[in-house]
N, C-alpha and C positions, 0 to 999 in steps of 0.2 A: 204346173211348173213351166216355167219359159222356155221358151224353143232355146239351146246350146248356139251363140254364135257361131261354132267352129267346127262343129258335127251337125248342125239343121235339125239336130232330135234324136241323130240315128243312132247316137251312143259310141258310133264308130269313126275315127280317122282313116281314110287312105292316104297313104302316101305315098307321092309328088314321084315315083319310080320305072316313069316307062310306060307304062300302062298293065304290071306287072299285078298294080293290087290289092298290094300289101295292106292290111288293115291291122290298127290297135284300136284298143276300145279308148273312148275320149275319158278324160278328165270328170265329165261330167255325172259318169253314171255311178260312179265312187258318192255324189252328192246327191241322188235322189233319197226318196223317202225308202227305207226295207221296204214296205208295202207296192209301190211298184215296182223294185227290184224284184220281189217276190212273184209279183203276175209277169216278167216278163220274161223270168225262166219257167214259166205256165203253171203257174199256182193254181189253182180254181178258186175264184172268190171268195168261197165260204170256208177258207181255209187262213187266205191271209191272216188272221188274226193269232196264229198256231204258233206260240215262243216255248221257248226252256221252262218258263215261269208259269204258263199253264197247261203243263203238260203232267200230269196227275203218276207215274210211272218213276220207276229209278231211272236217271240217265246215263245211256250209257257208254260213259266215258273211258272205260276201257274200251270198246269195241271201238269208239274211233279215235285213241290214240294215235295212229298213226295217218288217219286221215286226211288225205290231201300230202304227204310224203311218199309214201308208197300205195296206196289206196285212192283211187278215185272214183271209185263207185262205191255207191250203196244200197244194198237191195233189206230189204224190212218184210219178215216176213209174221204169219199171224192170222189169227181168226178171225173173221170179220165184226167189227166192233169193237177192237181191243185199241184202239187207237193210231196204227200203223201211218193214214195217212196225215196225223197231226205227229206223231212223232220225225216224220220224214220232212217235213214244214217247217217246223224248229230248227232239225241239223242244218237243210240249205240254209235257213236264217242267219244262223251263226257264220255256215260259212259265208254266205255273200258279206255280211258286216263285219266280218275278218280281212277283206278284201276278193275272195275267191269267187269264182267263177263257178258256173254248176244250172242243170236241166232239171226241172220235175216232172216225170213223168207216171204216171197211172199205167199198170201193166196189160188190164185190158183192152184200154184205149189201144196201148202202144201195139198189143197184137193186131188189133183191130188195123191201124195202120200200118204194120207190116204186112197184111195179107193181101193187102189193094196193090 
């Protein structure tokens, strides 16, 4: 994709305030492909390809009815191998392609990171 005239790439606007800050996300990131929206709330590659439509499981669309209203986290729990981290691949999907905003993060990593 071409570098954003108006953000340089970074997805981000500052604004013109003082030297105060302020950032919105540009225009542009609304227009990239899901799949790099997907790596750059930290997908792991071999995940990107992880939608609603190949997700083998009921969806569970009561549990995130209220999703992004009163709920902004999602924690997915489960045995190993039952699908957890394609199911959790999907929801961001949808939500980034709804417009929303959202982190994926893997729990042992993230301890892993917490402890440093």
């Amino acid at each position: 994709m071409a570098e954003c005239e108006h953000c340089a790439g970074r997805g981000w606007l500052v604004a013109d305030d003082g030297g105060a800050g302020t950032a919105r996300p540009c225009g542009c990131r609304a227009e990239r492909p899901l799949g790099e929206r997907l790596a750059a709330a930290g997908v792991w590659e071999e995940y990107l390809h992880c939608t609603r439509d190949s997700w083998r499981g009921a969806w569970p669309a009561e549990q995130l009815g209220d999703f992004g209203e009163r709920r902004h986290l999602c924690t997915i729990f489960g045995a190993v191998g039952t699908g957890k981290t394609h199911l959790a691949t999907a929801i961001l999907g949808e939500w980034l392609a709804a417009g929303g905003r959202g982190l994926w993060r893997e729990t042992s990593s993230t301890l892993e990171e917490i402890k440093w």
